[in-house]
Structure formats: C-alpha cells, structure tokens
C-alpha positions in Angstrom: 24.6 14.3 -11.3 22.2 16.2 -9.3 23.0 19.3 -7.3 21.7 17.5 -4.2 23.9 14.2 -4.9 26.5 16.9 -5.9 26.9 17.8 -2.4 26.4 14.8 -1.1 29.0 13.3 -2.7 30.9 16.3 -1.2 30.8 15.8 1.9 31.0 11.7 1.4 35.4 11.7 2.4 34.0 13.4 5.7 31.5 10.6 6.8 32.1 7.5 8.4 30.5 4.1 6.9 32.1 5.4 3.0 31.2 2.1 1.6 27.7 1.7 2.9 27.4 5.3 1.8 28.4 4.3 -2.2 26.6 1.1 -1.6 23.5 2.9 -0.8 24.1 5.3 -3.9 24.4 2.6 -6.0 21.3 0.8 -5.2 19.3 4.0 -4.7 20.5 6.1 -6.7 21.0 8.9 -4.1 23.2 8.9 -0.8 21.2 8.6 2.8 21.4 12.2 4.5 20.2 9.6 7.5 22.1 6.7 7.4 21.0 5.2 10.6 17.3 5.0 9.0 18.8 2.6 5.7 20.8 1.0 8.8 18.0 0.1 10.9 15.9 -1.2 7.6 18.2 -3.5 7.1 18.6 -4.7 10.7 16.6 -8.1 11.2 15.3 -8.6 14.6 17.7 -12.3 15.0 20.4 -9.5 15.2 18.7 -8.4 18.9 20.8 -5.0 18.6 19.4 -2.3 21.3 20.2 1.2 20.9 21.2 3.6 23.2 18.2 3.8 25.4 18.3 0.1 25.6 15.4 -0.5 23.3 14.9 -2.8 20.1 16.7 -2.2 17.8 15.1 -3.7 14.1 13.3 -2.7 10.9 10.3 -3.8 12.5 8.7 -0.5 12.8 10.1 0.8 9.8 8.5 -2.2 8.0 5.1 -1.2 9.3 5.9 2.5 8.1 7.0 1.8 4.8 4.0 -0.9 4.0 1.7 2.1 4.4 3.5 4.4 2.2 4.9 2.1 -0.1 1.0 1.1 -0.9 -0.3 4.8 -0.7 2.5 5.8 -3.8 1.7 2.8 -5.8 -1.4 3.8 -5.5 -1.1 7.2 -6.5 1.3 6.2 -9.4 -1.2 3.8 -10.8 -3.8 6.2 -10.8 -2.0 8.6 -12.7 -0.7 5.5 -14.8 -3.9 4.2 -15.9 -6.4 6.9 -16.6 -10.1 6.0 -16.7 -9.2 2.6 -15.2 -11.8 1.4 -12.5 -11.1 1.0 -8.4 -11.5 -2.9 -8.7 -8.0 -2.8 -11.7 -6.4 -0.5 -10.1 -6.7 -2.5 -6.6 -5.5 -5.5 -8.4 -2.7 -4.1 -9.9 -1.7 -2.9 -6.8 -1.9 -5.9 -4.8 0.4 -7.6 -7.0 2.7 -4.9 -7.0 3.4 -5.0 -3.4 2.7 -8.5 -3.0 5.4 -10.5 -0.7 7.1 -12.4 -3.2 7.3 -9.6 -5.6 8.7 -7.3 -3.4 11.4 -9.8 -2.1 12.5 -10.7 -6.4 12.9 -6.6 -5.7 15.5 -6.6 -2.9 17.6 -9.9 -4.8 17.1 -7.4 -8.0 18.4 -4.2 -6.3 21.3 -6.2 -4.5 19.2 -5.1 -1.8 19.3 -8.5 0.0 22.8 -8.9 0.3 23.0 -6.0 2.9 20.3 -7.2 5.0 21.8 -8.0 8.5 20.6 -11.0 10.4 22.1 -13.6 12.7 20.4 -16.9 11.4 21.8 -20.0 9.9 23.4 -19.7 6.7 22.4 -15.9 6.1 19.6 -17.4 4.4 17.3 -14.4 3.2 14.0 -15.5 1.7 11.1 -14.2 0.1 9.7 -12.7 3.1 12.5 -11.5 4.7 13.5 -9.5 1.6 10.3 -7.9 1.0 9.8 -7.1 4.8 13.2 -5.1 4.6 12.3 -3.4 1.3 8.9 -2.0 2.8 10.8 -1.4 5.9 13.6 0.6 3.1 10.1 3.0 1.9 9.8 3.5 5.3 13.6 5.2 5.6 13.7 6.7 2.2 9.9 8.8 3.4 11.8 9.7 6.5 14.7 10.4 5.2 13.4 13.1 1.7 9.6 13.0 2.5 6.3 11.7 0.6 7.3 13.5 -3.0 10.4 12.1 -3.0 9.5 8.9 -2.4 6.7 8.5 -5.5 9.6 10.1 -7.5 12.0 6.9 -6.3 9.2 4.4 -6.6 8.5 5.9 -10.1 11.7 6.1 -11.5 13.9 3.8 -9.6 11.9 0.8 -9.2 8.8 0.8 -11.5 10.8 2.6 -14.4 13.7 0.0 -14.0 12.5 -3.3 -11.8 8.7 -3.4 -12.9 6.4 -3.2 -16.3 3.4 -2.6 -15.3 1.8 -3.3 -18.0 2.8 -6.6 -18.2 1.3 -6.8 -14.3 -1.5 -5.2 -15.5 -2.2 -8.2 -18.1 -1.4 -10.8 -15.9 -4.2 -12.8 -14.0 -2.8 -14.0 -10.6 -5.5 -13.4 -8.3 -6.3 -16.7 -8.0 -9.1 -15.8 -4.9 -10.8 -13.5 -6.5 -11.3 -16.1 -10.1 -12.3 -18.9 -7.7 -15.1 -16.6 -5.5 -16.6 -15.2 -9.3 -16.9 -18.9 -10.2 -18.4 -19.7 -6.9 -20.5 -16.8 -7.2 -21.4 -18.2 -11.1 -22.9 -21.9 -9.6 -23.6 -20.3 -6.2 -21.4 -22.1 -4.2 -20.9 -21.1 -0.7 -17.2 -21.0 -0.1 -15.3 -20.5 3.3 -11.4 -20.1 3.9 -10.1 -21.2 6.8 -6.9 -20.7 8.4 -5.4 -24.5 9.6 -2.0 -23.8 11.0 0.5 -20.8 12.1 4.1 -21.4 12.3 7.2 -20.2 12.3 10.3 -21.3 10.3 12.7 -22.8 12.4 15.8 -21.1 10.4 14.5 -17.8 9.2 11.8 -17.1 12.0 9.4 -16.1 9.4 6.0 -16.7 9.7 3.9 -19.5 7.8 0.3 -20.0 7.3 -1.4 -22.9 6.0 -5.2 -22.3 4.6 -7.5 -24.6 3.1 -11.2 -23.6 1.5 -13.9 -25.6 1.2 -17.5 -25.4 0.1 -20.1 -27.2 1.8 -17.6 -28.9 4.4 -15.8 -30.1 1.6 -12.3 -28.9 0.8 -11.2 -28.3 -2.2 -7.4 -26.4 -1.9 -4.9 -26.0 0.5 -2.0 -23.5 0.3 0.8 -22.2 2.5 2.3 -19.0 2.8 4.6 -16.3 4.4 1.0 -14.8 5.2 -2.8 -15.1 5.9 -3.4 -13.8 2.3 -1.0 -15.4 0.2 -1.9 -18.7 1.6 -5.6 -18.3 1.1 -4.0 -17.3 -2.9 -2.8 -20.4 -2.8 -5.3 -22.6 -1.5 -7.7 -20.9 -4.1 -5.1 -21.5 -7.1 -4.8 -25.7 -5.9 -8.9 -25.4 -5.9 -9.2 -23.7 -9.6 -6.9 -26.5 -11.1 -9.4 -29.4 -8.9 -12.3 -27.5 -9.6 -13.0 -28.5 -13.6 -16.3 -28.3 -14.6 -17.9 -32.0 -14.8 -14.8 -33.4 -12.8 -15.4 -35.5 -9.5 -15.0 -32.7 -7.3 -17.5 -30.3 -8.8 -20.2 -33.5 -9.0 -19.2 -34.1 -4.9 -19.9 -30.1 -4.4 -23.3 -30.2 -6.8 -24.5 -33.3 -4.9 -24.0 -31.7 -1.8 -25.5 -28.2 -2.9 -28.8 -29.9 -3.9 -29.2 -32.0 -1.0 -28.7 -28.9 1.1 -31.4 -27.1 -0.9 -33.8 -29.9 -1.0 -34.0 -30.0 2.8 -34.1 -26.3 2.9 -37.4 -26.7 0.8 -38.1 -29.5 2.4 -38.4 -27.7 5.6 -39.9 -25.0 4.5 -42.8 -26.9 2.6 -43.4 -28.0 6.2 -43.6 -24.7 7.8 -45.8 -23.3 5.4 -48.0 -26.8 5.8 -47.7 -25.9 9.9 -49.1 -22.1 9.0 -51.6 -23.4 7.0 -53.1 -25.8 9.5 -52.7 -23.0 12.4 -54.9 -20.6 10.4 -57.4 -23.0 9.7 
C-alpha cells in the first residue's frame, strides 16, 4: 500500500461515513481526502438535496467539470499511447472512449452505479445516468488530487483494467463519419436533422430522435440519450438501407440527376440570356 493510502487508512477509524470511505477505496483504489466531492458526484438531481446555503445540491456541475478533464486526459494518454498516429485516429479513439454508453458499461463495471443516489422509480440507473455520474466522479477525483493524479487514475485504474484500447482502436463504430465519406464518394448532399426532444418519464434523462436525409429524402432515423448519439444512430440505420444498387440508393440517384439537370438546365438558359444581351 502506498504511503498516502497508508495514512489514509490511518486516520479511516476517526472519520465518519467508514463504509463509504472503504467503498470508495475499493472502487478507486484510493480513499477521498474530500468525501463530500465523491458524495455530490453521485447525488442525482431527482434527490433535490440543497446544501447549506440553500442551493442545489447535484453532480450537475461536477458532470460538466469532469467531461472536460475526463476528455483532456484521454487525450493526453492516447497521445502518448499511440505515437505517430494522426489527429483524425486519435479523435476517434477518443470519442469512443468517452462515449455515453461506454462510460455508463464503466460505472456498472466499477460497481460504480450501485452508489449513485436518486429518487426515481425503481432506482433504475441507465446508460446515461451512469456515465453522467462517472464524468461527474473525474470531476471530484481532479478536485480532490489534481490534473496528474487524475491521468495517473484514468491510466491505471480504468484504461489499464476496464478498457483495451487497442481493441477500440480497431473497432469501426463511427457510423457518421463512414456514411458522410460514402456521401462524399457519390456526392450526395446529406443533412441531419434533429426531429424530437424528450425526456424519459422514469429516469428524467434526455432523448433525441434524429433522422438524415439526402435530397429530402430520409434514409435513417436513430434515438439517443444525446444530439450526437442519435445522429450515430440515424447514420448506422442509413449505412445498412444505403446498399449500392438497392431501391434507396436508385430513389437518391434519381433525385441527384434530376436536381443536376435543372441546375444545367438553368444555367444553359442564363448563358443563352447573356448571349442574346451582348449581341
């Protein structure tokens, strides 16, 4: 054990919350000096606690904290991880590192989840939920033993025992990003467009619902705990539709040179027009 868990654990019979404190240690890995931080990253906004200057008390801020760090030190670590790689691999990589559903497998993994506190239905946690309070868990951990220390946790805690990044590295899941390179291979003009923002009625999470279409004509729709992951979605229904020489792509190809023949169309007519003006 480490000299700083050393006396940590030290002082642990003097502390209040003992079991939160070992609970902690055993997800972490090291005990909160702050253990109001961990507290409040865990505290879900259903719970409506205020603290002593009557204000909100939730991991809402926390969440916003640690989403900027948490994607500052994955960055740095796959920098380091993958020498010589190029910005567009290393963005990927990252993206589906912290993605929402990744990060919330991360809390069930940890046992992470089964703290969270919350005052819904059921004490259902889902996807988003999760991953909101393991961002908003970054966000304690930098406050708590700083930026070094957190890369250092990331590193070893979570990539070395929750992750392969390799295997990320491998996997194609940007669904998005395939479908605009094969609309940018036919030259198809694409356009995502968000349909419907809700919230569900048990967990209060968000949900979007996206659809794309090219040329007014819609190809995917896909729904998810946000903006992005639902236009992931939307793009991964329209990659399975969009077969080369099925209906749809003949519909989109129809439509594309109809467009372009009235685009020549008029401007054959314009350059007539300028013609007849000079003579």
């Amino acid at each position: 054990m480490k000299a700083g868990n050393i006396l940590d654990t030290i002082r642990l019979p003097f502390r209040n919350d003992r079991q939160l404190y070992r609970s902690f240690y055993n997800i972490l890995g090291f005990y909160p000096r702050n253990i109001e931080l961990y507290k409040q990253a865990l505290t879900h906004r259903s719970v409506n606690h205020k603290n002593s200057e009557g204000k909100k008390y939730n991991n809402e801020r926390l969440e916003y904290l640690g989403d900027a760090i948490l994607g500052a030190v994955v960055g740095d670590i796959l920098y380091r991880h993958f020498p010589g790689k190029k910005e567009g691999f290393l963005t990927n990589v990252r993206s589906r590192v912290v993605q929402r559903e990744t990060l919330g497998r991360l809390a069930d993994d940890m046992g992470l989840t089964e703290l969270i506190q919350s005052n819904l239905m059921g004490k259902t946690h889902n996807s988003y939920m999760a991953g909101n309070a393991f961002e908003a868990l970054i966000g304690a951990v930098y406050l708590d033993r700083g930026y070094e220390f957190c890369v250092k946790f990331v590193n070893e805690r979570i990539l070395g025992k929750y992750i392969n990044l390799e295997k990320i590295a491998s996997k194609e899941s940007n669904f998005k990003s395939r479908f605009l390179e094969l609309c940018q291979k036919y030259r198809f003009e694409a356009t995502f467009e968000l349909l419907k923002e809700t919230r569900e009625e048990e967990t209060l999470s968000p949900l979007f619902l996206s659809r794309v279409t090219i040329y007014g004509i819609e190809c995917g729709r896909g729904s998810g705990y946000s903006k992005k992951e639902s236009h992931q979605m939307a793009a991964k229904e329209a990659l399975a539709r969009l077969n080369r020489g099925g209906a749809l792509y003949k519909k989109i190809v129809e439509k594309q040179n109809t467009i372009h023949n009235v685009t020549n169309s008029d401007n054959s007519t314009n350059i007539c027009e300028q013609t007849q003006s000079i003579g």
